[in-house]
DSSP file (Angstrom, degrees, kcal/mol; ACC not computed):
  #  RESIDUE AA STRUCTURE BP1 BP2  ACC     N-H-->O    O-->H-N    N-H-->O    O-->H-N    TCO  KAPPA ALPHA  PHI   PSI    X-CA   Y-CA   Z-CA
    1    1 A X              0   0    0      0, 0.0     2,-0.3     0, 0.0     0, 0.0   0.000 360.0 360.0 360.0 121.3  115.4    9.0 -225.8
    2    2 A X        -     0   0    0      3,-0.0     0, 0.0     1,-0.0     0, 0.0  -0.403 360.0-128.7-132.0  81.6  115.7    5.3 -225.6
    3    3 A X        +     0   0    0     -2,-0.3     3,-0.2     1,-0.2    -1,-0.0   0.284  51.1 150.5 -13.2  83.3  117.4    4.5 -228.4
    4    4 A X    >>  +     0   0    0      1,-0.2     3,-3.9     2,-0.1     4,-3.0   0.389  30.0 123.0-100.9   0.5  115.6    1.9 -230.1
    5    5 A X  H 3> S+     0   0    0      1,-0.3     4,-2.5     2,-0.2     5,-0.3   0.825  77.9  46.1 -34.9 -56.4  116.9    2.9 -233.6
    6    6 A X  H 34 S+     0   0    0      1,-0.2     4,-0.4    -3,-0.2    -1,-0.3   0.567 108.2  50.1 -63.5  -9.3  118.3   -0.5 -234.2
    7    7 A X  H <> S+     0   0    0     -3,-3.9     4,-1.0     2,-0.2    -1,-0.2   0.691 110.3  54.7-106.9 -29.6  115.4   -2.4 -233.1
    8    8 A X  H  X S+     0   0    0     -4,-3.0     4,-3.8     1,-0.2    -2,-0.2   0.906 115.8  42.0 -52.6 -30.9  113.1    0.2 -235.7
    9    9 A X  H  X S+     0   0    0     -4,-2.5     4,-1.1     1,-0.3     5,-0.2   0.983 110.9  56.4 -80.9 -35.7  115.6   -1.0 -238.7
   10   10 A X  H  > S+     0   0    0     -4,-0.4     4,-1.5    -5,-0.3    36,-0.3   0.852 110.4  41.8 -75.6 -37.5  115.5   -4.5 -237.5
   11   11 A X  H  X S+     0   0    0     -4,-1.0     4,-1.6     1,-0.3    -1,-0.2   0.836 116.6  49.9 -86.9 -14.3  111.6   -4.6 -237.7
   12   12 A X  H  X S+     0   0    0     -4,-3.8     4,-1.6     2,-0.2    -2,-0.3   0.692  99.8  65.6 -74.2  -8.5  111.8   -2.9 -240.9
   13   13 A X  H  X S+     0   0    0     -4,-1.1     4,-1.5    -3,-0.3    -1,-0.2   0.801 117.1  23.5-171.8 -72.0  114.2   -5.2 -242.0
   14   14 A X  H  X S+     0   0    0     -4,-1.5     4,-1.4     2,-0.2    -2,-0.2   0.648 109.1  65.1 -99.3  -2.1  111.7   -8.1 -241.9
   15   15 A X  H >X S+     0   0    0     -4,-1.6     3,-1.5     2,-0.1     4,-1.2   0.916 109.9  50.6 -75.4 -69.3  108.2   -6.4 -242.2
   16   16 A X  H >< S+     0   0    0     -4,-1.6     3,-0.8     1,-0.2     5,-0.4   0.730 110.2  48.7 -17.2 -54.7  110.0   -5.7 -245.8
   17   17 A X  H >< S+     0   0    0     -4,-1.5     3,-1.8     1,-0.3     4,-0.4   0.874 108.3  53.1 -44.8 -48.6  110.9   -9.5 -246.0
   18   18 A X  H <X S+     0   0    0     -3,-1.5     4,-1.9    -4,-1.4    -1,-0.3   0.801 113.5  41.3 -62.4 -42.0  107.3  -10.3 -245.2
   19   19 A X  T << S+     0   0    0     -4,-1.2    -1,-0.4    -3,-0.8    -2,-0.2   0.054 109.8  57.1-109.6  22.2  105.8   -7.9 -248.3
   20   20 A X  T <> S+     0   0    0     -3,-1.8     4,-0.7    -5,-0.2     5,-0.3  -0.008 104.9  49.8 -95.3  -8.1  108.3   -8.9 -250.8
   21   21 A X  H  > S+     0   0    0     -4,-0.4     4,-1.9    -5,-0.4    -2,-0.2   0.905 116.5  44.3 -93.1 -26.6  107.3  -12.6 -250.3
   22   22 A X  H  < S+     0   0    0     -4,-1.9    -3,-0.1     2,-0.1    -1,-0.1   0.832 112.6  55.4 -68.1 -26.5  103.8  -11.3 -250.8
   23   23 A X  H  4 S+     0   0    0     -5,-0.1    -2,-0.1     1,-0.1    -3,-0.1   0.996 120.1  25.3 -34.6 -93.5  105.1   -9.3 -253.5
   24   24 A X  H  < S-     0   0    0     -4,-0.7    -2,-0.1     1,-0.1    -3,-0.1   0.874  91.6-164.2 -29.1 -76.3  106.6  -12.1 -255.4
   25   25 A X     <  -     0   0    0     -4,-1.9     2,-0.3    -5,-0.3    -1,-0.1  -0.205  47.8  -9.7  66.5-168.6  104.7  -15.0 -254.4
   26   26 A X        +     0   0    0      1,-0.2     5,-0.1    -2,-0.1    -5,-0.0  -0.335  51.6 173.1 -58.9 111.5  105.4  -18.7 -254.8
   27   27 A X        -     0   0    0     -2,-0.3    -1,-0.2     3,-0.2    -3,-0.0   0.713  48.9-121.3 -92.3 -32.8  108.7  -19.3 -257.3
   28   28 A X  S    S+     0   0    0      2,-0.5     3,-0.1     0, 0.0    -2,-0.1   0.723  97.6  88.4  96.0  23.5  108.7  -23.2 -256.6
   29   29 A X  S    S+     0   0    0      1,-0.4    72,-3.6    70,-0.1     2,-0.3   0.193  83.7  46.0-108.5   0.4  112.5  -22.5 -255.3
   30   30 A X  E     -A  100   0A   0     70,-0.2    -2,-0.5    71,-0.0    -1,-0.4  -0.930  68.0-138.7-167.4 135.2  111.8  -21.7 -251.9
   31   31 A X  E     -A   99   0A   0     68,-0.8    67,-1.5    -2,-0.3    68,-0.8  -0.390  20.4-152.3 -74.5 156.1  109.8  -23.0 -249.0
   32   32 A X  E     -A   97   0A   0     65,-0.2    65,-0.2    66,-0.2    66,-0.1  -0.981  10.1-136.0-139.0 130.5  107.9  -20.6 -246.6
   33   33 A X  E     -A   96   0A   0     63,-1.6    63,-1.2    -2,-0.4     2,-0.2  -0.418  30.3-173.7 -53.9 166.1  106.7  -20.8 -242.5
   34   34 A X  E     +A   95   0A   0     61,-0.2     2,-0.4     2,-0.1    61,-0.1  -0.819  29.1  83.5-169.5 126.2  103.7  -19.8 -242.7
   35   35 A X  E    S-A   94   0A   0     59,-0.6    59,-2.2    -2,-0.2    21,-0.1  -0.943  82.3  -9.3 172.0-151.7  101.4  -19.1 -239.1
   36   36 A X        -     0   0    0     -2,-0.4     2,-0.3    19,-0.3    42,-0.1  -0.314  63.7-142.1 -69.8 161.5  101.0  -16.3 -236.3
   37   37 A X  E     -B   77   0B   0     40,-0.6    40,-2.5    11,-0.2     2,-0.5  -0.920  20.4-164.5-157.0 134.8  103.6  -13.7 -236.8
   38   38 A X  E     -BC  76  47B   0      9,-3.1     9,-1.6    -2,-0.3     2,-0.7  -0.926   9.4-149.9-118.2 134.8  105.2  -12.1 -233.2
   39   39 A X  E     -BC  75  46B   0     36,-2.9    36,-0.9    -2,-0.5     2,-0.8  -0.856   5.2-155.2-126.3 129.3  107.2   -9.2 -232.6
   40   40 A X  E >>> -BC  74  45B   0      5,-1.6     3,-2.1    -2,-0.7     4,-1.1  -0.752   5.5-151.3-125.2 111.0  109.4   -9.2 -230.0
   41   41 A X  T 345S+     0   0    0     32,-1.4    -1,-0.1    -2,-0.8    33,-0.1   0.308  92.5  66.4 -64.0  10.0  110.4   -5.4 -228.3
   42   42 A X  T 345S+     0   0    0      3,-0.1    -1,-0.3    28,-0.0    32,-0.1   0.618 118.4  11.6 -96.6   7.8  113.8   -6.6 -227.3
   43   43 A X  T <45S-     0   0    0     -3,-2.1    -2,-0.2   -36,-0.1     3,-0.1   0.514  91.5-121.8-142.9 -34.2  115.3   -7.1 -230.8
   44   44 A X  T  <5 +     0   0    0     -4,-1.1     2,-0.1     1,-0.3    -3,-0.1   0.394  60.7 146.2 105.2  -2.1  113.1   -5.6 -232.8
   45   45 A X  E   < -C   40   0B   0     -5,-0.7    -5,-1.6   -34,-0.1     2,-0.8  -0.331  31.5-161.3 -88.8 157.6  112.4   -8.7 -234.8
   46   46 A X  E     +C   39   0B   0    -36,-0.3     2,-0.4    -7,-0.2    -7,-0.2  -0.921  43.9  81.3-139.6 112.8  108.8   -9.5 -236.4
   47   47 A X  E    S-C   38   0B   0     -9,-1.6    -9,-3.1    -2,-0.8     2,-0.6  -0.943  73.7 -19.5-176.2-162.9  108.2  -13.5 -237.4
   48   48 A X        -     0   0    0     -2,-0.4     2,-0.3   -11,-0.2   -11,-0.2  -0.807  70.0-111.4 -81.5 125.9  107.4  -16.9 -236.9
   49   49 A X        -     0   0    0     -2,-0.6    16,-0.2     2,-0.1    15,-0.2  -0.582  14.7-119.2  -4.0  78.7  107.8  -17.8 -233.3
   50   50 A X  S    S+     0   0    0     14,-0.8     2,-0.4    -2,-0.3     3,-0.1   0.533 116.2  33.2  37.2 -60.2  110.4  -20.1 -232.0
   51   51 A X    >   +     0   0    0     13,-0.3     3,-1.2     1,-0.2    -1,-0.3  -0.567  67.6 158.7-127.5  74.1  107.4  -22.5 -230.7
   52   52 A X  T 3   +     0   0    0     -2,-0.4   -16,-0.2     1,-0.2    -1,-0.2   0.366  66.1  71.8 -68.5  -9.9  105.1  -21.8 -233.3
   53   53 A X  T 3  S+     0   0    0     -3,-0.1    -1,-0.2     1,-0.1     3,-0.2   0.537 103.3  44.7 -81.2 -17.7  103.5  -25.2 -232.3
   54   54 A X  S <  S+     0   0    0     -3,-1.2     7,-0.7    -5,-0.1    -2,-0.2   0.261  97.3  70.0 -58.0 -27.1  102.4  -23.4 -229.4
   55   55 A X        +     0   0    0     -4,-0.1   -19,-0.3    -6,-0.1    -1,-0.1  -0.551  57.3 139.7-125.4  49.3  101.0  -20.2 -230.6
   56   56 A X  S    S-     0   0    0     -3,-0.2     2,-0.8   -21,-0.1    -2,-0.0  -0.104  71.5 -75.3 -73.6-153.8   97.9  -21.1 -232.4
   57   57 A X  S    S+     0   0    0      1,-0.2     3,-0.1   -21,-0.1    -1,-0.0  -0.921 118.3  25.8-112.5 138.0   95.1  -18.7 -231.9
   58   58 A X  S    S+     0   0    0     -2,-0.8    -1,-0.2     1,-0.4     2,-0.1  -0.320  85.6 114.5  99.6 -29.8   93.7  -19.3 -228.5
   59   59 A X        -     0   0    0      1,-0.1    -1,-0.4    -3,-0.0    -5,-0.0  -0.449  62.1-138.1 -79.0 158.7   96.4  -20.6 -226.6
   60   60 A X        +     0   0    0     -2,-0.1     2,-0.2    -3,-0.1    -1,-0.1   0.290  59.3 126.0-101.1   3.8   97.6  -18.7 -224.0
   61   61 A X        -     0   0    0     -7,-0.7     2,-0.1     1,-0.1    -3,-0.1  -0.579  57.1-130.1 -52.3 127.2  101.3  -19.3 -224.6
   62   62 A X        -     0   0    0     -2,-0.2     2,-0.7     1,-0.1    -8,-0.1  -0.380  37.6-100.3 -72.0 148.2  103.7  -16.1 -225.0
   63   63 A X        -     0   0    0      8,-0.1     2,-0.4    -2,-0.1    11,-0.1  -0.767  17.5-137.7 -90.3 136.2  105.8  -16.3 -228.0
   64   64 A X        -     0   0    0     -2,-0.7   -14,-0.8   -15,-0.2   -13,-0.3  -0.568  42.4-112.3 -78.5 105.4  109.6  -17.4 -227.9
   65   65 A X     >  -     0   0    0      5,-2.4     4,-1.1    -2,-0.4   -16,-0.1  -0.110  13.2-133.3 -28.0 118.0  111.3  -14.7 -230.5
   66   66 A X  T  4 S+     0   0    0    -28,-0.1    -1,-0.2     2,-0.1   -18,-0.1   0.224  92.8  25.2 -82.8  36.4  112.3  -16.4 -233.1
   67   67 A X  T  4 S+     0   0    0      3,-0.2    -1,-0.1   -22,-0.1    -2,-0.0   0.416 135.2  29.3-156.0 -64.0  116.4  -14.5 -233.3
   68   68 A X  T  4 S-     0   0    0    -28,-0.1    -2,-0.1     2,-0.1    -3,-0.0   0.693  97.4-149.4-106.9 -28.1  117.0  -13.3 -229.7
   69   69 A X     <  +     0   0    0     -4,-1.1     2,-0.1     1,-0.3    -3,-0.1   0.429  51.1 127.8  66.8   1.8  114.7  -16.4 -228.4
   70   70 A X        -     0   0    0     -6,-0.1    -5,-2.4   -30,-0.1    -1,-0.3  -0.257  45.4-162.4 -72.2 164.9  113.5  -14.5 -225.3
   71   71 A X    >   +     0   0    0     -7,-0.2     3,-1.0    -2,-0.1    -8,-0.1   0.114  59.4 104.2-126.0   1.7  109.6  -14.3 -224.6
   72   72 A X  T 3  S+     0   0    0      1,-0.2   -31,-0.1   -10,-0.1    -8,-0.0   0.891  98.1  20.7 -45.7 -31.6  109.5  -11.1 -221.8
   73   73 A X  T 3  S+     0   0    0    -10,-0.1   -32,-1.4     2,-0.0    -1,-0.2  -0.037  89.1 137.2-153.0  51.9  108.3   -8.8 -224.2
   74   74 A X  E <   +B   40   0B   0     -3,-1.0     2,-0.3   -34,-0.2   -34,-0.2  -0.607  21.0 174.1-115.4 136.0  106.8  -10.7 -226.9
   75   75 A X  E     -B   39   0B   0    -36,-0.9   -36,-2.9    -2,-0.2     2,-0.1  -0.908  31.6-122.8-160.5 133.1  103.0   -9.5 -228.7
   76   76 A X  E     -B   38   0B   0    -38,-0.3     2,-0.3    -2,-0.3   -38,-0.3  -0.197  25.4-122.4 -64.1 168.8  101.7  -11.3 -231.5
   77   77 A X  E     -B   37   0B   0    -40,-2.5   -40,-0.6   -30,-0.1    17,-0.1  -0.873  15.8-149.4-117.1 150.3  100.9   -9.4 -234.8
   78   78 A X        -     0   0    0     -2,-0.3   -41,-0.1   -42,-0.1     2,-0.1   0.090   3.9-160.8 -24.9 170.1   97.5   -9.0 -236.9
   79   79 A X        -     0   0    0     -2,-0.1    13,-2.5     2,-0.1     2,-0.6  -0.317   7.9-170.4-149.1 130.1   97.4   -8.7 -239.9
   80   80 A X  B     -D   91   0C   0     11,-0.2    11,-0.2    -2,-0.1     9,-0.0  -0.596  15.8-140.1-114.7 135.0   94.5   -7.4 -241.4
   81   81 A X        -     0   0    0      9,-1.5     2,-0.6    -2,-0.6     9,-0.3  -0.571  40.2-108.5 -75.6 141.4   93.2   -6.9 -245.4
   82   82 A X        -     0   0    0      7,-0.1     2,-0.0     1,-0.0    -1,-0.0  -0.829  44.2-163.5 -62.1 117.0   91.5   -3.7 -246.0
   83   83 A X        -     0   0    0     -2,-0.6     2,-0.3     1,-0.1     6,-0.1  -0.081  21.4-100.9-122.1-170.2   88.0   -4.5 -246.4
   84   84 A X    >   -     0   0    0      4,-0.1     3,-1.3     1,-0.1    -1,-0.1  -0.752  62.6 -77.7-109.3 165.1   84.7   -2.5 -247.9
   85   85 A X  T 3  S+     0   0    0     -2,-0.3     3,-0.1     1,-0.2    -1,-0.1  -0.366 120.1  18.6 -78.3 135.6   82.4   -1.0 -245.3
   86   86 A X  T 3  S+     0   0    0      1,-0.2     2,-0.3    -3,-0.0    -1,-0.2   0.587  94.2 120.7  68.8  11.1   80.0   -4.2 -243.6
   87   87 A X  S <  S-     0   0    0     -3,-1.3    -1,-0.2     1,-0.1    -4,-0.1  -0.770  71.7-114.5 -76.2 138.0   82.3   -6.7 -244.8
   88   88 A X        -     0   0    0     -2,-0.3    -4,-0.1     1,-0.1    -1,-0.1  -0.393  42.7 -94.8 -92.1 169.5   83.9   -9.0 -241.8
   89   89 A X        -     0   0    0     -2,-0.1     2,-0.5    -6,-0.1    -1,-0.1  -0.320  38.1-152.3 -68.5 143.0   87.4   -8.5 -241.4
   90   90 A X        -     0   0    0     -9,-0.3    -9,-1.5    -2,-0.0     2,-0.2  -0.993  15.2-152.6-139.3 126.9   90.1  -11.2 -243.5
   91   91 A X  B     -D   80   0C   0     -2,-0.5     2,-0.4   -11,-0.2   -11,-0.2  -0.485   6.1-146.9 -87.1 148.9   93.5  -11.9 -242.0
   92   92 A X        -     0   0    0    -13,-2.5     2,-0.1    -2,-0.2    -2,-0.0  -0.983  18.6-136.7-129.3 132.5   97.0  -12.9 -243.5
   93   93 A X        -     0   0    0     -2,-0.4     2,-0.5     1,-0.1   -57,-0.2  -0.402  27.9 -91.2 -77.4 167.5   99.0  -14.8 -241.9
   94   94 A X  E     -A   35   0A   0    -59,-2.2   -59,-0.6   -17,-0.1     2,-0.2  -0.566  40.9-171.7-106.6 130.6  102.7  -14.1 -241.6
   95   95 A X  E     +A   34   0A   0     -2,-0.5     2,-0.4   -77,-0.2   -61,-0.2  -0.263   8.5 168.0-102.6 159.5  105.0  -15.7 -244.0
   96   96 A X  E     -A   33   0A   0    -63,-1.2   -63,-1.6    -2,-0.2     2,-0.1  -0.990  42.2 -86.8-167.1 171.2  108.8  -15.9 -244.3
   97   97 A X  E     +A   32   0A   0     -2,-0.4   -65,-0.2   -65,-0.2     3,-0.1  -0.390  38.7 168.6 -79.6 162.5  111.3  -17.6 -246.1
   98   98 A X  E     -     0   0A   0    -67,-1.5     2,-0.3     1,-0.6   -66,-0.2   0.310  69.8  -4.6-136.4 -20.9  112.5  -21.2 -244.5
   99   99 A X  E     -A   31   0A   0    -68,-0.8   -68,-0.8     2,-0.0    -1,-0.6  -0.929  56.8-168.1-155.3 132.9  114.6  -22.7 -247.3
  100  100 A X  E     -A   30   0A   0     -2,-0.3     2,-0.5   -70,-0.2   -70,-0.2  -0.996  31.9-105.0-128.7 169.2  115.5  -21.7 -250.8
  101  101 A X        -     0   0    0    -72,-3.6     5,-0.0    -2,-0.4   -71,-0.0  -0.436  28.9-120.2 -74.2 122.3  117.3  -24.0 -253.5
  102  102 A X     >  -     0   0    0     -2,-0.5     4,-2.7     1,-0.1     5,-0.1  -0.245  31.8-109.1 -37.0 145.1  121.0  -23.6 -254.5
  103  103 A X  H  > S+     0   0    0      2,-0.2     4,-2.1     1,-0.1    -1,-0.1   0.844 121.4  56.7 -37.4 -61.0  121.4  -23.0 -257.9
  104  104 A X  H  > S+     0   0    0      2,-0.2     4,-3.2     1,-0.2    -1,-0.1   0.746 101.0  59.7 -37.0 -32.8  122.8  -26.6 -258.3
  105  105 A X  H  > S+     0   0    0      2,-0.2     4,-4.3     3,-0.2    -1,-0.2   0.961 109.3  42.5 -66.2 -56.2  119.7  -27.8 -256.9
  106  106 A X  H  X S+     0   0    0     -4,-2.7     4,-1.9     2,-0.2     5,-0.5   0.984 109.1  52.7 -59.4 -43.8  117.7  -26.2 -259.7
  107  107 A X  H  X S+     0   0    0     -4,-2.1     4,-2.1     2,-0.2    -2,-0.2   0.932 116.2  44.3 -40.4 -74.2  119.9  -27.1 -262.4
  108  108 A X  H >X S+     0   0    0     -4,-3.2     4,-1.1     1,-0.3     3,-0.6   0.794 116.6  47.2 -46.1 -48.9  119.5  -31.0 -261.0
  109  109 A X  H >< S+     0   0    0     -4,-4.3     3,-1.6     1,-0.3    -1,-0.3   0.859 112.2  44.2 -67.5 -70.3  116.1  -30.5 -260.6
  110  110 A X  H 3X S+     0   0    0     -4,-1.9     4,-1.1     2,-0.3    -1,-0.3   0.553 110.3  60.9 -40.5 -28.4  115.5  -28.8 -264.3
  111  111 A X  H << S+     0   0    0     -4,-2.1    -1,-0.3    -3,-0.6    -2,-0.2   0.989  98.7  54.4 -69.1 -61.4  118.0  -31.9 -265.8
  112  112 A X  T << S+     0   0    0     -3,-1.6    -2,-0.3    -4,-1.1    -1,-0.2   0.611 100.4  67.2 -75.6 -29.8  115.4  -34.3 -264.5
  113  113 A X  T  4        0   0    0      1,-0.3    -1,-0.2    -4,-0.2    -2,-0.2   0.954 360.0 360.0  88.6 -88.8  112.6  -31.9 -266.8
  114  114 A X     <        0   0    0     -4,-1.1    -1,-0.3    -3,-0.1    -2,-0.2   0.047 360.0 360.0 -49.5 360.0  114.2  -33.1 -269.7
């Protein structure tokens, strides 16, 4: 056994995140990263990179975890749309939250509406 339990709950933790922001979609209250998605097997954590300026596709840079901040044991993610047979394959990139607005913010915001 090598208790990795915390590091399962930890990627489930944000793979959720990840498919309730696709869930949702854009609310106009919150900003999102949006780019190559990494998962990194000492934490268990699944996102945008740490040097996500780094990590387009093709460069040969490992990705810095974006929670624990290590890159030893770091593998980018896929993510692939189901497709119909002889169709080419269509990607999503991986999204997460980066900001959302206070409540005050919206109120000011919604004032200015009016």
């Amino acid at each position: 056994m090598t208790d990795n339990v915390p590091l399962a709950k930890q990627l489930k933790k944000d793979v959720d995140a990840f498919l309730d922001t696709l869930r949702v979609g854009p609310d106009g209250t919150s900003s999102h990263n949006v780019g190559r998605g990494c998962i990194c097997w000492l934490c268990g954590h699944v996102g945008i990179p740490k040097n996500v300026d780094k990590c387009s596709k093709g460069q040969k840079a490992a990705g810095i975890c974006g929670m624990c901040e290590e890159d030893a044991q770091t593998n980018f993610v896929r993510l692939e749309q189901p497709q119909a047979p002889g169709e080419a394959a269509r990607y999503i990139p991986w999204m997460q939250v980066k900001s959302r607005a206070t409540e005050a913010e919206i109120a000011a915001a919604g004032a200015l509406e009016k």
